[in-house]
C-alpha positions in Angstrom: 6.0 -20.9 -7.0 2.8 -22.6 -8.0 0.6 -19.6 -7.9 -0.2 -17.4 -11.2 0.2 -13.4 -11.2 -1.3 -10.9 -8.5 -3.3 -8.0 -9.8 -2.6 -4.6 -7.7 -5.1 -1.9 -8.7 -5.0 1.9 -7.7 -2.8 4.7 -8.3 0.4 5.3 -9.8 2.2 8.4 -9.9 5.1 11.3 -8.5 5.8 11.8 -5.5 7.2 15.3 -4.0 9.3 15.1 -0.8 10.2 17.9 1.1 12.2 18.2 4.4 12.9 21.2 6.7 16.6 21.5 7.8 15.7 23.1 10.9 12.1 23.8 13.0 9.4 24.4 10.2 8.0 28.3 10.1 4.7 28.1 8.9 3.6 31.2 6.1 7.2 30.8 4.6 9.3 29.4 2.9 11.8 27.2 4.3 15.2 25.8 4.2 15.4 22.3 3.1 15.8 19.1 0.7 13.5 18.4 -1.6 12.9 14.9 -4.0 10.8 13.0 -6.0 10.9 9.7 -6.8 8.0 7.5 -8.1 5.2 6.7 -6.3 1.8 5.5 -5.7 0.6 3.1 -3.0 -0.8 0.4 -5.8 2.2 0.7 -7.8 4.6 1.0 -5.2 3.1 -2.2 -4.0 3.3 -3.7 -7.1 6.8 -2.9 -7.9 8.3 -4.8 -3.8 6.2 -8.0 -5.1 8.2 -7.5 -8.2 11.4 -7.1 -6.4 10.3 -10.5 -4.5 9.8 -12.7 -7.5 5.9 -12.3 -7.3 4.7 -12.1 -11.5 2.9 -8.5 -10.6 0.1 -7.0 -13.2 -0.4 -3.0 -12.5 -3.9 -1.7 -13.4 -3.4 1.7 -13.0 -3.9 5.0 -14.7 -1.4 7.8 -15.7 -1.4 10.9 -18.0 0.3 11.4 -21.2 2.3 13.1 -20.2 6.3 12.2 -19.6 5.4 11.6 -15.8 3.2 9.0 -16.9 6.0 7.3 -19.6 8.5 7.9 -16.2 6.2 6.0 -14.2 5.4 3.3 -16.6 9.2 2.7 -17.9 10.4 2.2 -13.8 8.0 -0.3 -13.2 8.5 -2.0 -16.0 12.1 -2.1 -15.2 11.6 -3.1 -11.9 9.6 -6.3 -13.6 6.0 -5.3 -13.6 3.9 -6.3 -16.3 2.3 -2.5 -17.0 0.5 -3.6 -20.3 -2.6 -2.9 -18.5 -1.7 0.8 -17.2 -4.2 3.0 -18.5 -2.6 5.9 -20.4 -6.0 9.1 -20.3 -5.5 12.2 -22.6 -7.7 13.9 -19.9 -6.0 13.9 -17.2 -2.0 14.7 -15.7 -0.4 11.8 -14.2 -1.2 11.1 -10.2 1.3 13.2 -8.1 1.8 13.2 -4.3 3.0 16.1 -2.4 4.8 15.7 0.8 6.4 17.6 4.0 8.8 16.5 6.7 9.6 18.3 9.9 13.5 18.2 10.7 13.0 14.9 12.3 11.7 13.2 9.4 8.2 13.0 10.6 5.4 14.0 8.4 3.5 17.4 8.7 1.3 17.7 6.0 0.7 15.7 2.6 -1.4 16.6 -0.7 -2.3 13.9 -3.4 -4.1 14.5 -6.6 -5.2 11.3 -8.2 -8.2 12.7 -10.4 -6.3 10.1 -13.2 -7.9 7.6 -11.2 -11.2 8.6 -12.5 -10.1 6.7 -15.4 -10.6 3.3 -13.7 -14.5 3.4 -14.1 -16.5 0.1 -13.0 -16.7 -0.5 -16.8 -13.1 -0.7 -16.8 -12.8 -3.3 -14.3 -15.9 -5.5 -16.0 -14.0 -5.3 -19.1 -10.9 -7.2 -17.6 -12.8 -9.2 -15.2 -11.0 -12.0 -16.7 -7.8 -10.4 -15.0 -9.8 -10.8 -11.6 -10.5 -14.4 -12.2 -7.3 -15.7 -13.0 -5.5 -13.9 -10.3 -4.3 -15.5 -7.1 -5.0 -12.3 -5.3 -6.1 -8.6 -5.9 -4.4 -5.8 -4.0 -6.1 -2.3 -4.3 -5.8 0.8 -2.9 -9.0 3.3 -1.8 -7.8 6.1 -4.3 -10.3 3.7 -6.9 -13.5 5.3 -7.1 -16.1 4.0 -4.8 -18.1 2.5 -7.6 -14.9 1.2 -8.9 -14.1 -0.7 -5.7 -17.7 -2.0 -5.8 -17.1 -3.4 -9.2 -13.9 -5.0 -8.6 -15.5 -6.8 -5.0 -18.2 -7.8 -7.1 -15.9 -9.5 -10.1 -13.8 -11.0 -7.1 -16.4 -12.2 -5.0 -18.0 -14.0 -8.0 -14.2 -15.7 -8.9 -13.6 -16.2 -5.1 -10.6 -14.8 -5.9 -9.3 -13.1 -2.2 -9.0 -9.1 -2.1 -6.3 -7.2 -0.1 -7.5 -3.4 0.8 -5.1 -0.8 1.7 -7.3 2.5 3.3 -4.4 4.4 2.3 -5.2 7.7 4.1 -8.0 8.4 6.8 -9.8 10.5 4.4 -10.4 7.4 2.3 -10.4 4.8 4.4 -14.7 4.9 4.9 -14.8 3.9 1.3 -13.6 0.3 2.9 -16.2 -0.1 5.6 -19.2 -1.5 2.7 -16.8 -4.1 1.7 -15.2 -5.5 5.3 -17.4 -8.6 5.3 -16.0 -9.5 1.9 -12.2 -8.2 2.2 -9.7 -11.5 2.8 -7.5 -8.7 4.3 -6.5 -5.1 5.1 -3.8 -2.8 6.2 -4.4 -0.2 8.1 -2.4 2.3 10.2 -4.3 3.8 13.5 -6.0 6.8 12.2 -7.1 4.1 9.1 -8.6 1.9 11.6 -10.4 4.1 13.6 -12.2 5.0 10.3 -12.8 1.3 9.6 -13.6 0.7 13.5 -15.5 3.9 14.1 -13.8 4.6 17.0 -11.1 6.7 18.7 -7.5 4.3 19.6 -5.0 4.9 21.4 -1.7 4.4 20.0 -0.9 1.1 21.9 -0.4 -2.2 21.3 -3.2 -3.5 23.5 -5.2 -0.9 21.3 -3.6 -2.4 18.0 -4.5 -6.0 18.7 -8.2 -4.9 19.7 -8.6 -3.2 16.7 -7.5 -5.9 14.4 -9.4 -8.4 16.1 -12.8 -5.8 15.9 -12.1 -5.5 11.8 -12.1 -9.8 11.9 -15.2 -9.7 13.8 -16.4 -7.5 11.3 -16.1 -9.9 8.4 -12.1 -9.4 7.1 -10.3 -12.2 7.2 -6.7 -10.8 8.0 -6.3 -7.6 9.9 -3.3 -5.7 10.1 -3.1 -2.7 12.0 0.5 -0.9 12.1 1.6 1.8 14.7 4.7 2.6 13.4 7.7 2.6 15.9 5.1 0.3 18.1 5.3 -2.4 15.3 2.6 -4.3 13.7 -0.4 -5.5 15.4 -2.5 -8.5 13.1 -5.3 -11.0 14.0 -7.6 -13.6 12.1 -10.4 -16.1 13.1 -8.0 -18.1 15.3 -4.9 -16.5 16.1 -3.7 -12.6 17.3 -0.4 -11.2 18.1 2.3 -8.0 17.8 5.5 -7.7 16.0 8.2 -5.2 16.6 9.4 -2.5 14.4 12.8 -3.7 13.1 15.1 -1.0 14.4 16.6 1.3 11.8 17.7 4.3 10.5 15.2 6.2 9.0 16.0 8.5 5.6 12.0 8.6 4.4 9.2 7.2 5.7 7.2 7.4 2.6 6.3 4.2 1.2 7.1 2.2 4.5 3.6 0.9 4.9 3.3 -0.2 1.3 6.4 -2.3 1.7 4.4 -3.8 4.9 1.7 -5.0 2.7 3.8 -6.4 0.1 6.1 -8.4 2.6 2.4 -9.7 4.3 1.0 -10.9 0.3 4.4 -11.8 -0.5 4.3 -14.0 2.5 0.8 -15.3 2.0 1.2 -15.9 -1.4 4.0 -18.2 -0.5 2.0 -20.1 2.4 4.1 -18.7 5.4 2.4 -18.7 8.7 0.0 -15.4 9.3 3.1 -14.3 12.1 5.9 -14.5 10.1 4.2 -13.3 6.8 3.6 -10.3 9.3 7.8 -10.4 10.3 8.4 -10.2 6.4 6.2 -7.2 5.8 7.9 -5.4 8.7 11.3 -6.3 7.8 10.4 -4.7 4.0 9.0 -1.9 5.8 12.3 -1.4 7.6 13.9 -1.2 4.3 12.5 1.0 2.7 12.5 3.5 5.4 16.3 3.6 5.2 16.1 5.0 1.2 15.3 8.5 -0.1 12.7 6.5 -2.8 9.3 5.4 -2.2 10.3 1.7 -2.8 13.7 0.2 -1.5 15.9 -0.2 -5.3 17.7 -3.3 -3.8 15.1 -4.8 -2.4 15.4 -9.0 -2.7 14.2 -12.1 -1.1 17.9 -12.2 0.5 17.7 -8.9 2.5 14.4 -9.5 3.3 15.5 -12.6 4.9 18.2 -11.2 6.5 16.6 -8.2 7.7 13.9 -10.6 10.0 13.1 -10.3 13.6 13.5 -13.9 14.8 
């Protein structure tokens, strides 16, 4: 590989999984399994490019607490360079809260990444020579929105290219300031219709339109996922749909953060926009057939193997 590392910023943490055995009764408690693995879109992300090959720096935060030493041990066994994970006295490590209906389908979720708050724009200046050197940044919208100004700002200046994942509806509008300057983001539906400011239907004529509406407003790569509808994606010159890769799903948490890995992962290496797009939806498919938040075995070969010719 003739690229250097990719920087992934954004949060690190727990995360909490619970699913109901049987039809969920609200006001009560109910009968279930319940999990937790570690998590974190950023880190998550950082830990499949790891699994891929990719030479991954984390800049994260965590508490010190001994979620935060769990968090930072696993990635580092999983090959990410975590000398750059912020360890704040102040604050408990990130933690995500999750819970499934029957069918594995998510009802309701809770995050608390108030750690985060210990990525300040001064941070970022202070290892702009991180930004500069990378061959891509990958950050997540649980950064501060002065924090993601700061980082565009370092990136724009190295021309170094910036991957966005909105990572929840509620914090996808921090995006929309920075769409002329992103060289691509990841959206699911609800995400995009943030970013597009409009309502979409869940279709895959609707997918395509609104990738090619975030490119006309200034991103470089769009990629809009719609779950069992597969992955919608469009540039300047080129749109098109992939399939979901048929599987069993175990937990859906995480699946979209595989997505974007397999899409860098493929970038990184100079694959085609479409089948960078296959890779990230065969990772995706992975991962949704394990209990953690990042498939353990993940390689280049079942990748590969796992792709929708």
């Amino acid at each position: 590989m003739n690229h250097p590392y990719t920087l992934v910023v954004g949060a690190a943490g727990l995360d909490t999984k619970g699913r109901a055995e049987g039809p969920l009764q609200p006001g009560t408690s109910n009968p279930g399994s319940i999990r937790i693995s570690v998590g974190g879109v950023a880190r998550n992300v950082a830990e499949n490019l790891a699994r891929l090959g990719e030479h991954v720096i984390l800049l994260s935060a965590v508490g010190a607490d001994r979620s935060g030493r769990r968090v930072r041990e696993q990635a580092a066994d999983a090959g990410v360079d975590v000398s750059h994970l912020l360890e704040s006295p102040d604050h408990h490590t990130g933690a995500y809260l999750a819970v499934y209906d029957q069918a594995g389908d998510l009802v309701v979720s809770v995050d608390d990444m108030t750690v985060l708050s210990a990525i300040t724009p001064a941070v970022i200046y202070n290892r702009r020579g991180l930004i500069r050197d990378a061959a891509m940044v990958v950050m997540d919208a649980n950064l501060s929105p002065p924090t993601i100004q700061s980082l565009m700002r370092q990136a724009t200046k190295y021309g170094v290219p910036v991957s966005a994942d909105p990572t929840s509806a509620s914090l996808a509008e921090r995006l929309r300031p920075h769409l002329g300057d992103l060289f691509m983001v990841t959206p699911d539906l609800p995400e995009a219709e943030v970013l597009c400011g409009r309502s979409l239907r869940n279709t895959r004529s609707q997918g395509i339109a609104a990738a090619k509406q975030l490119v006309a407003m200034g991103v470089e790569i769009a990629i809009v996922t719609l779950a069992e509808l597969g992955v919608c994606y469009a540039t300047p010159e080129v749109s098109g749909h992939v399939p979901a890769v048929k599987t069993e799903v175990v937990d859906r948490t995480g699946a979209g953060d595989a997505l974007t890995a397999g899409v860098v992962f493929g970038l990184l290496n100079d694959f085609p926009i479409d089948e960078a797009v296959r890779l990230g939806a065969s990772a995706a498919a992975l991962t949704l057939q394990h209990e953690q938040s990042v498939c353990p075995d993940l390689s280049l070969d079942c990748l590969y193997d796992g792709l929708i010719i």
